[in-house]
C-alpha positions in Angstrom: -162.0 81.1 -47.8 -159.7 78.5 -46.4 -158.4 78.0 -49.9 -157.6 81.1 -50.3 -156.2 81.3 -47.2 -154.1 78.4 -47.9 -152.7 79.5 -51.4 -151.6 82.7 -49.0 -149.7 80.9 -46.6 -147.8 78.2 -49.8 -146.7 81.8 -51.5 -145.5 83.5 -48.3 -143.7 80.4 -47.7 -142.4 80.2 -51.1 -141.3 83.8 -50.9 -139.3 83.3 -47.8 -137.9 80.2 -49.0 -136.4 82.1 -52.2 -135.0 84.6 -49.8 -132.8 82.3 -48.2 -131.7 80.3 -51.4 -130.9 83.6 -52.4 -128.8 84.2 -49.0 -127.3 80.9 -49.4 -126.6 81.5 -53.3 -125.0 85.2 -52.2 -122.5 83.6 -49.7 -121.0 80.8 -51.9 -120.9 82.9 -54.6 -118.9 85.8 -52.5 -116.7 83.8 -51.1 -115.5 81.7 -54.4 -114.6 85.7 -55.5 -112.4 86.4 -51.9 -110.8 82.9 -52.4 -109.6 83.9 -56.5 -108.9 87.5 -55.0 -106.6 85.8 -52.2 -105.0 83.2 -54.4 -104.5 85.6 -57.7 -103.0 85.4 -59.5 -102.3 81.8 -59.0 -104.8 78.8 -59.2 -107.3 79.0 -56.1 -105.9 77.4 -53.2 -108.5 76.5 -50.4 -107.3 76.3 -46.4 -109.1 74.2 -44.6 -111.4 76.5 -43.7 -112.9 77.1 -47.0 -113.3 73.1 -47.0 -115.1 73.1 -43.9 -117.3 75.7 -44.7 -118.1 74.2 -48.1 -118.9 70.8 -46.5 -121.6 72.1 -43.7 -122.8 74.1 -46.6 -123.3 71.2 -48.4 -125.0 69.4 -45.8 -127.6 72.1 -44.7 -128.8 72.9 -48.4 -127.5 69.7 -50.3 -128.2 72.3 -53.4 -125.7 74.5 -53.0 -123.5 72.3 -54.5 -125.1 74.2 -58.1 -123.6 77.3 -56.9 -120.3 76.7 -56.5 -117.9 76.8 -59.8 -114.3 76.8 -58.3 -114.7 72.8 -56.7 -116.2 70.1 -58.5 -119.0 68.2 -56.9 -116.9 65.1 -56.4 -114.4 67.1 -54.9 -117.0 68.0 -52.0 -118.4 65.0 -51.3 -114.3 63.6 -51.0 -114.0 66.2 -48.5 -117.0 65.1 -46.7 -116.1 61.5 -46.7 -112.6 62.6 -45.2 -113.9 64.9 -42.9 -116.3 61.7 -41.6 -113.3 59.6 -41.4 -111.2 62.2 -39.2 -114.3 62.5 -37.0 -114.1 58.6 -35.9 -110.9 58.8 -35.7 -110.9 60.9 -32.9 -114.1 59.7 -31.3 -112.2 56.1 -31.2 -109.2 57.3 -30.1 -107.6 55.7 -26.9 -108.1 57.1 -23.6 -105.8 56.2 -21.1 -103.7 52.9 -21.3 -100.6 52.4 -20.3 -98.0 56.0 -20.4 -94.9 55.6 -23.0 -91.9 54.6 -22.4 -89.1 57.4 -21.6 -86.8 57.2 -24.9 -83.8 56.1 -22.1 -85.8 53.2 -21.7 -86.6 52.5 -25.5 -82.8 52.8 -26.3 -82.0 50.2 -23.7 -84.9 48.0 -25.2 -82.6 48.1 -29.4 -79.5 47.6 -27.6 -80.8 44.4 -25.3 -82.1 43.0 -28.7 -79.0 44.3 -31.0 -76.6 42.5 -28.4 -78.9 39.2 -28.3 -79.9 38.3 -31.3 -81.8 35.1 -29.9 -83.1 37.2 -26.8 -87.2 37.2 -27.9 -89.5 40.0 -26.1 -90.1 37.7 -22.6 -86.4 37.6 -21.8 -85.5 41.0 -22.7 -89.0 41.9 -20.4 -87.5 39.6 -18.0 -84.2 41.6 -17.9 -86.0 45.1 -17.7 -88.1 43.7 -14.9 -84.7 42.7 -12.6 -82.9 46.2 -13.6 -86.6 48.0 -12.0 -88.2 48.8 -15.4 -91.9 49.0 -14.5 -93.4 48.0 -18.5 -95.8 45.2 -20.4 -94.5 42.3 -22.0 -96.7 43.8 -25.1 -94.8 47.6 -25.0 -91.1 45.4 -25.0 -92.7 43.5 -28.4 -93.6 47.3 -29.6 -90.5 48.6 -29.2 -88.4 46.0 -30.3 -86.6 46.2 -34.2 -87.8 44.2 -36.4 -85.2 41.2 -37.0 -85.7 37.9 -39.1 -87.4 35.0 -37.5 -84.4 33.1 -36.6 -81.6 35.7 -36.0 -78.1 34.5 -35.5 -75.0 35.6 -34.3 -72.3 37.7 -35.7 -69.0 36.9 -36.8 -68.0 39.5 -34.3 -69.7 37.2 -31.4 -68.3 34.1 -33.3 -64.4 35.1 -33.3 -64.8 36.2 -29.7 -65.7 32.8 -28.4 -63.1 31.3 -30.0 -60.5 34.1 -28.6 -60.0 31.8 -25.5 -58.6 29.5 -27.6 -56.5 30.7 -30.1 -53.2 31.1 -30.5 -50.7 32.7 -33.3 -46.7 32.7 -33.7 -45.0 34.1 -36.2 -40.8 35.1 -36.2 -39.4 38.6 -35.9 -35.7 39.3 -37.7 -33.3 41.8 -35.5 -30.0 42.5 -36.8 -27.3 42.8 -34.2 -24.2 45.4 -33.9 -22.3 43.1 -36.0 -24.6 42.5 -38.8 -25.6 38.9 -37.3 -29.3 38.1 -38.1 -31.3 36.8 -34.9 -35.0 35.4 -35.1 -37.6 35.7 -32.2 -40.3 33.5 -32.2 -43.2 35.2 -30.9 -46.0 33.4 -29.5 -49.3 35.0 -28.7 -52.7 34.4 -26.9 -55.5 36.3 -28.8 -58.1 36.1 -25.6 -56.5 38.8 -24.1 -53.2 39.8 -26.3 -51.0 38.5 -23.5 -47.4 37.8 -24.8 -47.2 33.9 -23.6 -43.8 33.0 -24.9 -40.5 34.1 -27.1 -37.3 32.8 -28.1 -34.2 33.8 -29.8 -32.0 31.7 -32.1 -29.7 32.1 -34.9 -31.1 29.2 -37.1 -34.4 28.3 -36.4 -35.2 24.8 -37.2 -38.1 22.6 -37.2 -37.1 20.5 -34.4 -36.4 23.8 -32.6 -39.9 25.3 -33.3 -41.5 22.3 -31.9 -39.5 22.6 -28.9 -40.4 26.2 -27.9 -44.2 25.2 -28.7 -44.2 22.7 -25.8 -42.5 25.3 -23.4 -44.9 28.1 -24.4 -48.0 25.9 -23.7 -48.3 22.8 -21.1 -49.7 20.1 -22.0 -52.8 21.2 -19.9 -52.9 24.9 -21.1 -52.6 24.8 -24.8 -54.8 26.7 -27.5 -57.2 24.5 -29.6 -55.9 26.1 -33.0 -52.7 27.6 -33.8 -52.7 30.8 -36.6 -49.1 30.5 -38.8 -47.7 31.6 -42.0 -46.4 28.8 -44.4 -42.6 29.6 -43.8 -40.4 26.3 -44.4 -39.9 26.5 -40.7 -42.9 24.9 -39.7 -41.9 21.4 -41.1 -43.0 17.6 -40.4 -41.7 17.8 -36.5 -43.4 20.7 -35.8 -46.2 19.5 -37.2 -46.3 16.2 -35.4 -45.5 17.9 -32.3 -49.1 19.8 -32.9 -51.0 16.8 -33.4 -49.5 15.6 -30.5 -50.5 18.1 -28.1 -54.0 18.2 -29.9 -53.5 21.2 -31.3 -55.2 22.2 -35.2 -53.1 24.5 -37.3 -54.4 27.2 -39.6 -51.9 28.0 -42.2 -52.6 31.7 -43.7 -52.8 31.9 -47.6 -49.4 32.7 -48.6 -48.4 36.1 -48.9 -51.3 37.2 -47.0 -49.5 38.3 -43.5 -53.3 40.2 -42.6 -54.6 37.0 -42.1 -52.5 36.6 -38.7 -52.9 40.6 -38.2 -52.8 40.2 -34.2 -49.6 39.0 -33.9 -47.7 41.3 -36.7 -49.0 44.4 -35.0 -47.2 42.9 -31.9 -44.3 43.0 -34.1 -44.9 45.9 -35.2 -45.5 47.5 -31.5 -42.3 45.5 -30.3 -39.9 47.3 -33.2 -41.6 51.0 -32.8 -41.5 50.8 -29.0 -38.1 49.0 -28.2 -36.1 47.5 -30.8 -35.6 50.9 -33.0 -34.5 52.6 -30.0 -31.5 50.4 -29.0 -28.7 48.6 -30.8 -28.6 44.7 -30.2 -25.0 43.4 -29.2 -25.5 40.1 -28.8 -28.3 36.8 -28.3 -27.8 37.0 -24.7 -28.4 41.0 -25.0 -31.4 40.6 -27.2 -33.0 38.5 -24.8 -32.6 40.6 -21.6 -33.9 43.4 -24.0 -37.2 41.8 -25.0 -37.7 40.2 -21.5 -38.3 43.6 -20.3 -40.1 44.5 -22.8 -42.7 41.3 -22.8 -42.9 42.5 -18.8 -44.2 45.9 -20.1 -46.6 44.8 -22.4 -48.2 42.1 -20.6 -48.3 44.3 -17.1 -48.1 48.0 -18.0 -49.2 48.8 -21.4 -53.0 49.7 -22.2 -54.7 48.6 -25.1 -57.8 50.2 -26.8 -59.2 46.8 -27.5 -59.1 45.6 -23.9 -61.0 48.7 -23.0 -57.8 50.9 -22.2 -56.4 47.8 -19.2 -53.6 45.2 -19.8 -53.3 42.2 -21.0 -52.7 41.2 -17.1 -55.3 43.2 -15.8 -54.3 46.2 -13.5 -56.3 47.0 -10.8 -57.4 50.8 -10.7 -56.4 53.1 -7.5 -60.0 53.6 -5.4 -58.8 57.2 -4.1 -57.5 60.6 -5.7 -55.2 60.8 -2.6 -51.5 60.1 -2.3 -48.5 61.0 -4.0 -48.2 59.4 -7.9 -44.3 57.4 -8.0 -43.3 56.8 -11.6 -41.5 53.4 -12.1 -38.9 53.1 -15.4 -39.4 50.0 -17.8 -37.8 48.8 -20.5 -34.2 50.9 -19.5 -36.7 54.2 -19.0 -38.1 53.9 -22.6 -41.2 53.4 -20.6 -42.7 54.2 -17.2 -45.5 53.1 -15.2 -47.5 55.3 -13.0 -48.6 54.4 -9.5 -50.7 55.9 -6.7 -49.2 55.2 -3.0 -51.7 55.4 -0.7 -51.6 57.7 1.8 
């Protein structure tokens, strides 16, 4: 009686048990027919959805997998693996820590480093910490470009320390009312475009050149190196006079007048802006011309690459108030404008 009762219990069982792999069987199977009906008449294209369903599927009844035709087994069991994966992930992810840094802040961070190539994260931390900045040492080294191990500098940073230092001359032709041919020697600094000295002659010599070097520069102020063309000019005496006063030359490659580009846009800004707007008469007249001129330029006139000031820095009026006055240079070819204050 038990046996039979037994044997009742293993087919009941086995009844219901076929009833639900029929269930199972009936859902995979209907919803491989939606997914062909929804992707027709392309090739089926599962969302995620469809992969997440197959997967749980999959790991109820690990015999499903018979039942469906549109994935392939290893297909499943790749989704499974990934699905694991993106689970960890966000189970490990970090909670809390410090908050990120505002992009103002991240910005500042590349331009510290871009400006100072040898700057490593504890000095650029160092500088955020005396400007306020409230960051890790460890956030600095995350934000941070990558660079090589040993940066250098820039030919950019390289010229500009030698500015200081630097000097070029080069002669300017001006043909008088007469047709009489004067030359200017113009000498300038390259720290700050400052005109430091000209001359006029009608036959420029060696010995002469040599003698307007030593006026343009005391023996105390003079540049380390010296930028010139190779014009016959520049002969033994001027030379000497050079090595005297300790100063290197740099001859430009003949031919080449963009290797001493500073001082033939001077030039070039002395002929646009004063000499093609007047008729020479004589030296004497030539001199009191460019004399107010040189006053202008070094004073008065802005420059883009000095950040819009002067080569003699002019101080900037501290109040909108007052009448402006405009003051005439160079015979009223140019004026300066000034604030009075009130």
């Amino acid at each position: 009686m038990i046996q039979i009762f037994r044997l009742l219990l293993y087919q009941l069982g086995a009844s219901l048990r076929s009833r639900a792999v029929l269930q199972f069987e009936n859902l995979v199977l209907r919803h491989q027919i939606e997914i062909l009906k929804r992707s027709a008449p392309r090739r089926a294209r599962l969302t995620r959805a469809d992969r997440v369903l197959f997967t749980s599927l999959l790991g109820l009844w690990p015999q499903v997998a018979q039942f469906i035709r549109i994935v392939h087994p290893k297909t499943l069991a790749r989704w499974h693996r990934q699905g694991f994966r993106a689970y960890w992930r966000w189970k490990s992810r970090p909670r809390g820590g410090q908050p990120k840094a505002s992009l103002e802040l991240r910005a500042l961070i590349r331009r510290m480093s871009a400006q100072n190539p040898p700057w490593g994260a504890p000095r650029i931390h160092g500088e955020l910490l005396k400007l306020g900045f409230e960051i890790g040492q460890s956030s600095v080294s995350k934000y941070m470009p990558r660079r090589p191990a040993d940066p250098d500098q820039t030919w950019k940073i390289f010229l500009r320390n030698h500015m200081n230092c630097t000097a070029s001359i080069d002669f300017l032709v001006v043909p008088t009312l007469t047709f009489k041919l004067l030359f200017v020697l113009v000498v300038l600094g390259r720290d700050r475009r400052q005109l430091n000295h000209f001359a006029v002659t009608t036959n420029p010599t060696a010995e002469w050149t040599a003698q307007q070097i030593t006026e343009a520069f005391p023996w105390d102020k003079a540049p380390r190196f010296l930028i010139r063309d190779r014009h016959r000019t520049y002969g033994r005496v001027f030379r000497d006079r050079l090595a005297a006063m300790e100063i290197t030359e740099a001859p430009t490659a003949p031919r080449s007048p963009w290797q001493n580009g500073y001082v033939e846009r001077v030039i070039g800004s002395i002929r646009r802006e004063c000499l093609d707007h007047v008729i020479v008469g004589n030296e004497r007249h030539l001199r009191r011309i460019l004399k107010s001129y040189f006053a202008y330029y070094n004073r008065t006139r802005t420059h883009l690459a000095l950040d819009k000031d002067a080569p003699l820095p002019r101080p900037r009026a501290t109040t909108n108030e007052g009448p402006i006055v405009t003051i005439p240079e160079v015979g009223g070819l140019h004026h300066r404008y000034e604030r009075l204050v009130a």
